[in-house]
N, C-alpha and C positions, 0 to 999 in steps of 0.2 A: 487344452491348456489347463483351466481351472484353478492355476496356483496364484496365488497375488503375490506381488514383489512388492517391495517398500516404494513408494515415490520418491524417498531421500536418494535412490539409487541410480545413476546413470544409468544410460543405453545401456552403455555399454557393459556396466557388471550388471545388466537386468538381462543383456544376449548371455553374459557369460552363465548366469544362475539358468538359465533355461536350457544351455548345451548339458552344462551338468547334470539337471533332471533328466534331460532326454539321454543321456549315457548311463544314466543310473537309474532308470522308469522302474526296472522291479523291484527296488528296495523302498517305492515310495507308495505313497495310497492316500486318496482323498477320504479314505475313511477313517478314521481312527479304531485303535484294537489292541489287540494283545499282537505279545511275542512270545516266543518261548526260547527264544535265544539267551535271554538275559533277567535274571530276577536280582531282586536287591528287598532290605530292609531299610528302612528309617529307623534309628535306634533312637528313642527319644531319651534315655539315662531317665535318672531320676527328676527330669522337667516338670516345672509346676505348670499345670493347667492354666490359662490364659485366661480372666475374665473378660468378656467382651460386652460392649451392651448389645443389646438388642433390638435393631431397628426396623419395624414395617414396612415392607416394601409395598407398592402401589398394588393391584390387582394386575394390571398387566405385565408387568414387571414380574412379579407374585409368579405369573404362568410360565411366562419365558426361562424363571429358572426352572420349575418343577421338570419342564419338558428338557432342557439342556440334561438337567441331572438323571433325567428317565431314559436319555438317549445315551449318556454315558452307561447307566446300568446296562440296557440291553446289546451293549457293546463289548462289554465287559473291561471297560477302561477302568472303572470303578466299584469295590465292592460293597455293599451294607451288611 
């Protein structure tokens, strides 16, 4: 199984989201990745750059992103 469903969702559209997956198992993946079906841009125009502040996050917190964002790179979800 592996997939989480919402708990707002009945049995029964949680049976129904499951038949789905299971008739459509090769178009889905517990991993995240690339495709090569579909590429797109984000056109930003001439958008100003967004000051945000800046806020420290804990040390463990700190980790949990560096590793999410490590694990996006070596996925290639994500480029730098």
């Amino acid at each position: 199984d592996g997939v989480g469903l919402a708990d707002c969702l009945s049995e029964s559209h949680k049976e129904d989201c499951r038949n789905l997956l299971g008739q459509f198992c090769e178009l889905f993946s517990l991993t995240p990745g690339q495709t090569t079906w579909y590429e797109h841009t984000i056109n930003m125009g001439a958008a100003c750059l967004l000051k945000v502040d800046i806020y420290r996050q804990p040390d463990h917190v700190r980790d949990c992103i560096k590793a999410e964002v490590q694990k996006m790179l070596d996925l290639g979800v994500i480029e730098h």
